[in-house]
C-alpha positions, -999 to +999 in steps of 0.1 A: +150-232+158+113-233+149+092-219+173+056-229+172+040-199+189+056-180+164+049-195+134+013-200+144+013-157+145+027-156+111+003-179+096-025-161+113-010-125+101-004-137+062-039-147+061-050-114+075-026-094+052-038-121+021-080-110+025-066-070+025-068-071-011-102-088-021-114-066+007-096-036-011-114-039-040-148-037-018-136-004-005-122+011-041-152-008-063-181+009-036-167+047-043-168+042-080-199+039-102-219+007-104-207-001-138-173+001-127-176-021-098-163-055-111-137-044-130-123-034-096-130-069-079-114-081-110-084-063-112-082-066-073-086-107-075-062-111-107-037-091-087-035-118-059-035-149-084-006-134-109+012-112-083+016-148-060+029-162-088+051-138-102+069-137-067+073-176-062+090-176-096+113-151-091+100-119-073+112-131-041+150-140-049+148-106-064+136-084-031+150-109-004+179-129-026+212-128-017+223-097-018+245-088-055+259-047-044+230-037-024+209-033-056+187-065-060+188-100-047+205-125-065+187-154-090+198-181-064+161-186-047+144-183-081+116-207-085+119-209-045+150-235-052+170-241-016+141-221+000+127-251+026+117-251+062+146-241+077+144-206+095+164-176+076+193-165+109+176-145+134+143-161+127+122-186+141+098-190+117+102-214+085+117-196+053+085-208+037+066-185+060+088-157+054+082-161+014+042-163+023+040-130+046+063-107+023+042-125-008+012-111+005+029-074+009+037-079-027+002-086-036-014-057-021+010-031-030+000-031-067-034-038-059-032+001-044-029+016-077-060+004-088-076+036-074-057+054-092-068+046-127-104+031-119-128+032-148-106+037-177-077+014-181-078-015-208-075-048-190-043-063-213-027-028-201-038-028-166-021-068-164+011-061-182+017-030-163+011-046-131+036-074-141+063-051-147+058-026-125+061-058-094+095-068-111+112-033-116+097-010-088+085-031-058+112-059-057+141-031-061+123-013-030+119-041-010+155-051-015+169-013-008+153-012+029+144-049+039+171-070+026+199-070+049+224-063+022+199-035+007+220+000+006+190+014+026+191-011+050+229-003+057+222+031+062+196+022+089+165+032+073+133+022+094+102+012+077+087-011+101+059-023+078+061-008+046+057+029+047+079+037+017+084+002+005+046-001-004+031+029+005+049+062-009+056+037-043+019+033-046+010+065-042+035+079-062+029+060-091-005+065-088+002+100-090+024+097-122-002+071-140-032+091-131-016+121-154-001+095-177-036+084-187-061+115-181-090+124-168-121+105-168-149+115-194-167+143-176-132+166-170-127+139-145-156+152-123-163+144-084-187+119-088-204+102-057-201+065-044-223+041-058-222+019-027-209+037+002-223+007+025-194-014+001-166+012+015-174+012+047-176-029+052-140-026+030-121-001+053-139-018+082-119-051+071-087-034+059-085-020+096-090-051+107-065-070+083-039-043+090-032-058+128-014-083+107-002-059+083+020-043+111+018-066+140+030-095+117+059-075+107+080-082+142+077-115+129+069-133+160+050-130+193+070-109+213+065-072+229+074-052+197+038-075+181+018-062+211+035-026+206+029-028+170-009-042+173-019-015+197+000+015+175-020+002+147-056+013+166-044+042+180-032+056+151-065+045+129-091+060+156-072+091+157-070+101+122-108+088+120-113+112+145-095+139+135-110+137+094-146+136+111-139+168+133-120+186+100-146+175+078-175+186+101-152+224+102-146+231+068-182+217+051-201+218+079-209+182+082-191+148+093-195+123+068-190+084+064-168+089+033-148+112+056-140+089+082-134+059+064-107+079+044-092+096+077-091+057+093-071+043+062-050+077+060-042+070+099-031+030+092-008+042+065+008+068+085+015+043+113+023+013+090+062+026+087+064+037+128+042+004+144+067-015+161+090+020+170+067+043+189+046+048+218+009+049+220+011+085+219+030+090+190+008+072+173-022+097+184+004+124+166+012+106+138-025+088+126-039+130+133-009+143+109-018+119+084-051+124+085-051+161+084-023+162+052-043+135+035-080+158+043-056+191+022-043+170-005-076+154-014-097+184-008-076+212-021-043+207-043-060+180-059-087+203-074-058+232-073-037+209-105-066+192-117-050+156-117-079+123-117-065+106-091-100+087-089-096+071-053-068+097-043-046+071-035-019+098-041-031+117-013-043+087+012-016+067+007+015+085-010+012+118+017+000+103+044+030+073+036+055+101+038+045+118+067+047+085+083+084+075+072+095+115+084+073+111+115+097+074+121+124+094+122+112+123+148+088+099+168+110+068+169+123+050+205+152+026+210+131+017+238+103+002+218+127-011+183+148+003+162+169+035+170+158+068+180+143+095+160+150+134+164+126+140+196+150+114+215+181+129+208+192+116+172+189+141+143+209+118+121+178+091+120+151+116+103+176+123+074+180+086+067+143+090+068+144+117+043+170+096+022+146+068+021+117+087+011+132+107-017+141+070-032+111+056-029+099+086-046+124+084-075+121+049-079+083+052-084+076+081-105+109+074-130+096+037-136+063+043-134+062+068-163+088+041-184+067+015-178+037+031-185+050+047-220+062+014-228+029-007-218+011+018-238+032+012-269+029-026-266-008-031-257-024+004-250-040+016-218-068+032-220-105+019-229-121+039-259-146+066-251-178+048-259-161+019-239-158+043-205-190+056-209-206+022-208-185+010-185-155-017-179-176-039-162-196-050-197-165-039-222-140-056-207-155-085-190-189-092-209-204-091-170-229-071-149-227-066-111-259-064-106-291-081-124-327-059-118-354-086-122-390-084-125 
């Protein structure tokens, strides 16, 4: 049966989880340089209009179909055919629904990688990629460890929100594409944010889009939401914290760049433990994110000389691991799900570890295929001269901002 309290969450969540990734690109496009900035708000926008699409059409039968082996979904919801109001069993929301909220996970999950690459991918490259990469990377994921026929699934893998589903798959293949394509003109040098006030008003909205990130995930109003909800800020305030205090240690001053980084490394961490842990854990968990995601962005970045632009490898790929492990240590039957190590069950942080080294594969083996093959078909990335003008004129003919007498 329908229940109207819950279904008036859900819509409430997917809208919350939909303005993540317009506001996304107002975090990623204020770090980069002015003439960069639209192409991020582009590439951000597109994302939402062709991702949507690509998941009514098939995307969703794939990741949430009936399940053919545990390995993908079946072709039997394609074009959302025999998808109607009816709840799926063991939900009270209409399937509809369902298809909206997990659409809006799909749309943001590609929309990470944009950080990745910023201010040197051709257009045609960056839009076929994204295409493909959707299809053969996220959908396979999302079926492993959401569907309940996935192989991941049956193990008992917990991922409350998308911790390895969306965030160790992002960052991993942000990694891989960020070698894949080089460095930025310059050696791919630390250059500062063009509009920091941009980044802070973006993180500011993706911490407030994230309650329905993870609170929409119990998929109704119920005590796991408020659990989830409340995980959610902990988590975010103490990794804030904790990048502020590191950050004022190590260079001798707290910066605005640092905590916005350390709050977005803290929602990640949580986004796989929300709806398992205690307030508490949570503290443990956003810190430990924060802190792994301060050395990877500070240190072995610079120590292998990848261009990461946005480190999303280190925000959201480390911190997203950290956060599926810390599931399995932190975790309570109590609150959802099964216990982790600290509550007597070892067996729950190796099905951790399981999930996470698949997420891994998954993302780096079909990220570098995809990307050799995109690059064959269409190219990927910009000419010099193009780069040092900037993506915003070469690829879009369009100026972000107009200086008039």
């Amino acid at each position: 049966m329908i229940n109207a309290a819950d279904t008036v969450w859900m819509l409430i969540a997917t809208a919350l989880v939909m303005v993540m990734t317009p506001t996304l690109g107002f975090f990623y496009g204020g770090l980069v340089r002015k003439k960069n900035i639209l192409s991020i708000l582009m590439q951000c926008m597109v994302i939402l209009a062709v991702i949507s699409i690509q998941w009514i059409l098939f995307g969703y039968t794939l990741a949430f179909g009936p399940d053919k082996g545990g390995v993908i979904g079946g072709l039997e919801w394609a074009f959302l055919r025999g998808v109607g109001l009816t709840p799926l069993e063991g939900q009270t929301i209409p399937h509809q629904l369902f298809v909206c909220f997990q659409m809006m996970f799909a749309v943001i999950t590609p929309a990470l990688i944009v950080g990745a690459f910023a201010e040197r991918i051709k257009f045609s490259g960056f839009l076929l990629f994204i295409i493909l990469w959707s299809t053969f990377v996220y959908d396979p994921m999302a079926h492993w460890v959401w569907a309940s026929g996935g192989w991941l699934f049956s193990k008992g893998a917990l991922d409350f929100a998308g911790g390895t589903v969306i965030h160790i798959t992002a960052g991993i293949s942000a990694l891989v594409f960020s070698i894949l394509i080089g460095k930025r003109g310059g050696n791919g040098q630390s250059r500062s944010p063009h509009n920091l006030p941009f980044a802070i008003l973006g993180a500011s909205f993706l911490w407030f889009g994230w309650f329905g990130f993870n609170a929409g995930s119990a998929l109704g109003v119920k005590g796991q939401t408020v659990s989830a909800f409340l995980n959610t800020n902990t988590a975010a305030a103490s990794a804030a914290v904790t990048w502020m205090l590191v950050d004022w240690l190590v260079h001798k001053t707290p910066t605005a760049l640092g905590v916005i980084t350390g709050l977005v490394a803290g929602l990640v961490s949580i986004t796989p433990a929300a709806g398992y842990v205690t307030p508490m854990a949570s503290i443990a968990i956003g810190a430990g994110g924060s802190i792994i995601g301060f050395i990877f962005v500070s240190y072995i970045k610079k120590l292998f000389g990848y261009d990461d632009s946005l480190d999303v490898f280190g925000v959201h790929g480390m911190a997203g691991i950290w956060g599926a492990l810390a599931t399995g240590l932190f975790a309570s039957k109590e609150i959802g799900g099964t216990d982790g190590l600290f509550y007597g069950n070892p067996h729950q942080l190796w099905v951790q570890f399981i999930t996470v080294v698949t997420a891994i594969a998954i993302a780096a083996i079909g990220t570098f295929i995809l990307y050799k093959v995109c690059d064959l078909i269409v190219g990927m990335r910009v000419e010099t001269i193009e780069e040092n003008i900037g993506l915003d004129l070469t690829q879009h003919h369009e100026a972000a901002y107009t200086l008039m007498d």
